[in-house]
C-alpha positions as CSV (number, residue, x, y, z in Angstrom):
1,X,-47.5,-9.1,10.2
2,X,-45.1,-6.3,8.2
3,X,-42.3,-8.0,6.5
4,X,-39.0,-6.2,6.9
5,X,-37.5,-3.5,5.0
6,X,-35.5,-5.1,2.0
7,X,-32.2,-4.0,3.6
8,X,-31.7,-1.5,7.1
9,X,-28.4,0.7,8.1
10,X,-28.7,1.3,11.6
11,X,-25.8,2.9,14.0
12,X,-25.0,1.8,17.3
13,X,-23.6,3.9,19.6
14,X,-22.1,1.9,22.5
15,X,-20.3,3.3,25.5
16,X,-18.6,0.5,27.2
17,X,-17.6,-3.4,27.2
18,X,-21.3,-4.1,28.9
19,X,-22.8,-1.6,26.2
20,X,-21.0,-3.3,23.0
21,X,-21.9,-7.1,24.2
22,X,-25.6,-6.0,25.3
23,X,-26.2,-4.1,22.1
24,X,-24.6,-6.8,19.8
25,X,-25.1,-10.2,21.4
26,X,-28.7,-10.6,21.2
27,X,-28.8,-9.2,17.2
28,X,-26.0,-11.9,16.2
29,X,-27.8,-14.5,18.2
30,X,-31.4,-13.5,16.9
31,X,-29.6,-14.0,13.2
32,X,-28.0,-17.3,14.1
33,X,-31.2,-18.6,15.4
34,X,-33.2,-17.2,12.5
35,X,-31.2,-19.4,10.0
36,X,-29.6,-15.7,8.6
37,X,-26.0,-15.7,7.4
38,X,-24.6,-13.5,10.1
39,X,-21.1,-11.7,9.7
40,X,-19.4,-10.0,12.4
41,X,-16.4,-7.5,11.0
42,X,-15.0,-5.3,14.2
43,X,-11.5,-5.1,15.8
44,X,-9.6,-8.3,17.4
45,X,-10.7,-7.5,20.6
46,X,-13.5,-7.1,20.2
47,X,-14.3,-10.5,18.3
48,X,-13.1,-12.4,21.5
49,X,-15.2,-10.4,23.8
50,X,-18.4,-11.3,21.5
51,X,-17.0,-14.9,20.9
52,X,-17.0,-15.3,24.8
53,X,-20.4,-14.2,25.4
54,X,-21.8,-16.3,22.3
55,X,-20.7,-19.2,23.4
56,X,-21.4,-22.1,20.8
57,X,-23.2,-20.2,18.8
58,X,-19.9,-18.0,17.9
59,X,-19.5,-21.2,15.3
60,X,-22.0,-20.2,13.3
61,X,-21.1,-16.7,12.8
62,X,-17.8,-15.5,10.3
63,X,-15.7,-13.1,12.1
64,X,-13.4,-10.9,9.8
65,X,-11.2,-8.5,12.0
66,X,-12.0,-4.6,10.2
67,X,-8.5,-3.6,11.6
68,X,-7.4,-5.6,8.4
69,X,-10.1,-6.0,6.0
70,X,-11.3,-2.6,6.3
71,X,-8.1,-1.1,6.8
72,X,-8.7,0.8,3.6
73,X,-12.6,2.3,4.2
74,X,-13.1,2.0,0.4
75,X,-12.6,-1.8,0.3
76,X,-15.2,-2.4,3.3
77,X,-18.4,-2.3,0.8
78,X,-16.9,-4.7,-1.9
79,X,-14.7,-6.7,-0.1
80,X,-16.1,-7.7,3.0
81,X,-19.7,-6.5,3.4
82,X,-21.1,-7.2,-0.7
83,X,-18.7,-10.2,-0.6
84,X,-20.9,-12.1,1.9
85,X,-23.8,-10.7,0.8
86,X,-23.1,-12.1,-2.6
87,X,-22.4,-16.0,-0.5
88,X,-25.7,-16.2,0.3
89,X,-27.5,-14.3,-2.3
90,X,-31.0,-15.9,-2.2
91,X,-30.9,-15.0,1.6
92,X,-31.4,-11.9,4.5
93,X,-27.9,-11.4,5.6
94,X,-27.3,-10.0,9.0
95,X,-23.8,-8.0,9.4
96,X,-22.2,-6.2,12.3
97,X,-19.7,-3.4,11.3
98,X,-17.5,-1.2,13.1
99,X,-15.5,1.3,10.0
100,X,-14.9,3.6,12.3
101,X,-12.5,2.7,15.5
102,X,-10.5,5.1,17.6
103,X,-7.3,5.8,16.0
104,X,-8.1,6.1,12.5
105,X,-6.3,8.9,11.1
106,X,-7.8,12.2,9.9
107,X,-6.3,11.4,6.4
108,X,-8.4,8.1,6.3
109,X,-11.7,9.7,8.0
110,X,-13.4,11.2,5.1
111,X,-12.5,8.2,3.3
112,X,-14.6,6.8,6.0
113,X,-17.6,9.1,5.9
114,X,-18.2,8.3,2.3
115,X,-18.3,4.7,2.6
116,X,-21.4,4.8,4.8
117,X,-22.9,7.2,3.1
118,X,-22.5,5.0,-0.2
119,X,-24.1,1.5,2.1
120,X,-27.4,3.4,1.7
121,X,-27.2,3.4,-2.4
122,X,-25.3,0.6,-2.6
123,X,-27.3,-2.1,-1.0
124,X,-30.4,-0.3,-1.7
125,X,-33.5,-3.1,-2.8
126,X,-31.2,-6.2,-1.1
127,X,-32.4,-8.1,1.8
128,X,-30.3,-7.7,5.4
129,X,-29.1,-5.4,7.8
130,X,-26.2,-3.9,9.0
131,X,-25.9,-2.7,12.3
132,X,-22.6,-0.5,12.4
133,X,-21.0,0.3,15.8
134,X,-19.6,3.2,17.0
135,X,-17.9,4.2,20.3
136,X,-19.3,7.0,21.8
137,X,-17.1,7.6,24.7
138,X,-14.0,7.7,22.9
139,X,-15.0,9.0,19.4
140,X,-15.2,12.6,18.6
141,X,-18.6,14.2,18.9
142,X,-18.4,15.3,15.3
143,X,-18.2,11.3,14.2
144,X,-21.2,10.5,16.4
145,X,-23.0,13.1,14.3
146,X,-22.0,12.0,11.1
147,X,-23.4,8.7,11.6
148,X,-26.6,10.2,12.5
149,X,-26.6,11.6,9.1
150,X,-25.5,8.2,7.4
151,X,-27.9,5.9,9.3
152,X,-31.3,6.3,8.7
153,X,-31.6,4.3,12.3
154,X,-29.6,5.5,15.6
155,X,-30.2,2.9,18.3
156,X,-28.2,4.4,22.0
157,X,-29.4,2.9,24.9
158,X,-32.8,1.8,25.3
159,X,-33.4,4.0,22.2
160,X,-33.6,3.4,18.7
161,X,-34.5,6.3,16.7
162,X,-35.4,7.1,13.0
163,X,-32.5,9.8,12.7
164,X,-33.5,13.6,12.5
165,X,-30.2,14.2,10.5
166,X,-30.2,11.6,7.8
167,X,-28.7,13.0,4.5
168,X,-29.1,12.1,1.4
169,X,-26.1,10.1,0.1
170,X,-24.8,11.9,-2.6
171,X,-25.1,15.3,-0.7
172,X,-23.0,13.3,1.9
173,X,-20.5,12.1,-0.5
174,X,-19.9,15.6,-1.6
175,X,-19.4,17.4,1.6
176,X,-16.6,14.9,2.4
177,X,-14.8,15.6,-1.4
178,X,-12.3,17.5,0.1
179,X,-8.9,18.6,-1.5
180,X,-6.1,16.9,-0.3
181,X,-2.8,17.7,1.9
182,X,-0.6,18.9,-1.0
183,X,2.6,17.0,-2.0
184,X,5.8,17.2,-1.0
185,X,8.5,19.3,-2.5
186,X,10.3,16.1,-3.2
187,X,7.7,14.4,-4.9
188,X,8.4,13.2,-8.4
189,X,6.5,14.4,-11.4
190,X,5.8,12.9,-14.9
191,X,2.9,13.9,-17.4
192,X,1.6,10.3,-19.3
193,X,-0.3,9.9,-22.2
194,X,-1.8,6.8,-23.9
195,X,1.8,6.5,-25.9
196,X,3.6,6.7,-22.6
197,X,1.4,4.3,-20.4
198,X,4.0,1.1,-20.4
199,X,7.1,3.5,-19.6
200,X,5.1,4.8,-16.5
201,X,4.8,1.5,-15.1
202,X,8.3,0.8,-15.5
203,X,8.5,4.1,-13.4
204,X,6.1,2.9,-10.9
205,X,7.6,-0.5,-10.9
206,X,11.5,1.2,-10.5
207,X,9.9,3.9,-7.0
208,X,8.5,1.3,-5.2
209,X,11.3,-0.9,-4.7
210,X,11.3,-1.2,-1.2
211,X,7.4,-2.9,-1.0
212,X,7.3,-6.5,-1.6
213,X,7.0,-7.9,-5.0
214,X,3.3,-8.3,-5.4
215,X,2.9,-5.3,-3.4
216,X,5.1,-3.2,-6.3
217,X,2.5,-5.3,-8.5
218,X,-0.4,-4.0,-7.0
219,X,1.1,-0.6,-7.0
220,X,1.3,-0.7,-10.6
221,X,-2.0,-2.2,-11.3
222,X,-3.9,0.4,-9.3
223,X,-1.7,3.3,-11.2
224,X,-2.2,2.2,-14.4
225,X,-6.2,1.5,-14.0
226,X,-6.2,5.3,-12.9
227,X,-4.1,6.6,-15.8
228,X,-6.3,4.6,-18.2
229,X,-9.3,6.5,-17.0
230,X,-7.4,9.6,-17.7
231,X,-6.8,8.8,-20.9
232,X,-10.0,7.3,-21.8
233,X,-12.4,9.7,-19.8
234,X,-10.8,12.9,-19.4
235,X,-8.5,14.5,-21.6
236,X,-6.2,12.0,-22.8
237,X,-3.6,12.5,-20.7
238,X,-2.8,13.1,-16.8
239,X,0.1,14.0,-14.6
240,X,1.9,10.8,-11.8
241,X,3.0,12.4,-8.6
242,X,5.1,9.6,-6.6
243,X,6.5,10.3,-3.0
244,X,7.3,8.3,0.4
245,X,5.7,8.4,3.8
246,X,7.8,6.0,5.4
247,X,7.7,2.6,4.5
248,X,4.2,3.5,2.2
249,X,4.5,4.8,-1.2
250,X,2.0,7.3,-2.2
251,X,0.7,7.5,-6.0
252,X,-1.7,10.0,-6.9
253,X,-3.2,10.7,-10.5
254,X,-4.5,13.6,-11.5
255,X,-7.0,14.9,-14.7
256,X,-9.2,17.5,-16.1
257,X,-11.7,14.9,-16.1
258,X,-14.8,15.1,-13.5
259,X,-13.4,11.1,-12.0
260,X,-15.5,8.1,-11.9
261,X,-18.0,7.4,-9.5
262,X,-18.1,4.0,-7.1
263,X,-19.6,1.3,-8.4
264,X,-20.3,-2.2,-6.4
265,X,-21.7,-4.5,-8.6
266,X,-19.5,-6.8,-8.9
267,X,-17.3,-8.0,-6.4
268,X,-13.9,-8.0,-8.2
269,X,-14.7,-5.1,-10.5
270,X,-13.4,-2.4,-12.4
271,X,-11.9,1.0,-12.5
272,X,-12.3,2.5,-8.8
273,X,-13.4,-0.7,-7.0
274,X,-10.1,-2.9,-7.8
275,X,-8.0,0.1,-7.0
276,X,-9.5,0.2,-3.8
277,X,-9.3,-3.5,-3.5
278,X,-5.4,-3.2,-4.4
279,X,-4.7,-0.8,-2.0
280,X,-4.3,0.2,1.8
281,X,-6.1,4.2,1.5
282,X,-7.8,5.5,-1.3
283,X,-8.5,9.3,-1.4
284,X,-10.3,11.5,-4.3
285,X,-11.0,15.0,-5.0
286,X,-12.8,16.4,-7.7
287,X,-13.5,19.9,-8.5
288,X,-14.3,22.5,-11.4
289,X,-10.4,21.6,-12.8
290,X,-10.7,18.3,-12.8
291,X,-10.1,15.3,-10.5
292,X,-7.1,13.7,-8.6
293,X,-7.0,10.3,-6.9
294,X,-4.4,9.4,-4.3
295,X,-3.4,6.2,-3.3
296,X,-1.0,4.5,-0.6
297,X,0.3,1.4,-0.4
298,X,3.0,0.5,2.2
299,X,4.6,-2.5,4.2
């Protein structure tokens, strides 16, 4: 008998509430049975519509609600999915996902895109499989068909499918580094340097007034981890642009440098990762001048 594949990515596309409990039931419960960590990470409602069908074996099974945890798409992979890998590393994990609900916002969709384009490197040679759900009848078509091209699997219907329009990953990643709305008028400007890193986070610290406290910390944190990768990696200095969207403040950096990539190896991290950790959207461009990362962070 063929062992399975180290780790699998497979999409579900579900139509309905009998489509989403028949097409995720039996996979949680063949996990619980099978002695498999099994995670479940989808919106509210949904968790009590599986918890209803799973009866006792729901105890078994760690529901996070995505609405929350993967509010930001660039904190799903370390945060929730690589953090319970990494609880039962010496075991196949089984995960259900759903990064993609109806009503995320065009601003966070790319976002989106990239994250499960980045599963396929990111969990490449670990042991588990996440099957990531997706609602066909309300998503736009164009969504549907970007998840054929991040899941090597489709499974809709009775079907499951090795997926015609797979991508490679990093081709993926790239067609979804697009530039960003521009700022407001009214945004505030100020050029940094390594000798002027401590008065920008007074600056930082002095916008955001109206967050809470450890939110203005978090703020802070996730600004100066950017400008420090100016300084160190591009060309020793960058430019803050600060502005309001309601009750979020919105910090972006930008460089001549060509950015940093994602990396997930560890689950607290460095540079990208903890910014994305820190915040509640994380948005990146980089291009032949050089690279700016946006970040929001609101109450």
């Amino acid at each position: 008998m063929n062992s399975p594949a180290p780790f699998a990515h497979e999409a579900l596309f579900y139509r309905d509430e009998d489509d989403f409990l028949t097409g995720t039931t039996k996979f949680v419960a063949d996990g619980v049975s099978a002695g498999e960590p099994v995670l479940v990470a989808v919106p509210e409602a949904s968790i009590a519509l599986l918890r209803g069908r799973l009866g006792g074996q729901a105890d078994q099974v760690h529901f996070i609600d995505m609405t929350e945890a993967g509010r930001n798409p660039g904190r799903i992979i370390p945060g929730v999915l690589m953090a319970f890998s990494a609880s039962a590393p010496q075991l196949r994990v089984r995960m259900v996902g759903e990064p993609v609900w109806p009503g995320r916002s065009e601003l966070e969709y790319p976002a989106c895109v990239q994250h499960e384009a980045l599963i396929n490197t990111a969990f490449e040679g670990r042991k588990g499989t996440l099957l990531c759900l997706y609602d066909a009848e309300s998503l736009p078509d164009h969504v549907l068909k970007d998840a054929q091209r991040t899941h090597p699997v489709v499974i809709d219907g009775t079907k499951r499918v090795a997926s015609e329009w797979y991508t490679d990953p990093a081709g993926l990643v790239d067609v979804y580094n697009v530039p960003l709305p521009p700022p407001p008028s009214s945004a505030e400007e100020h050029n940094f340097s390594v000798g002027t890193l401590a008065h920008m986070r007074k600056i930082v610290t002095a916008y955001a007034n109206w967050l809470r406290r450890e939110q203005i910390e978090d703020l802070v944190l996730a600004v100066n981890e950017l400008a420090t990768n100016s300084i160190l990696h591009a060309s020793g200095r960058g430019v803050l642009r600060m502005w309001r969207e309601g009750d979020t403040a919105v910090c972006e950096v930008s460089d001549s440098g060509s950015g940093f990539p994602p990396s997930f190896t560890g689950l607290s991290g460095f540079g990208i990762v903890m910014v994305n950790l820190l915040c509640d959207l994380v948005r990146t461009h980089t291009s032949h001048t050089g690279t700016t990362v946006r970040v929001y962070l609101g109450r």
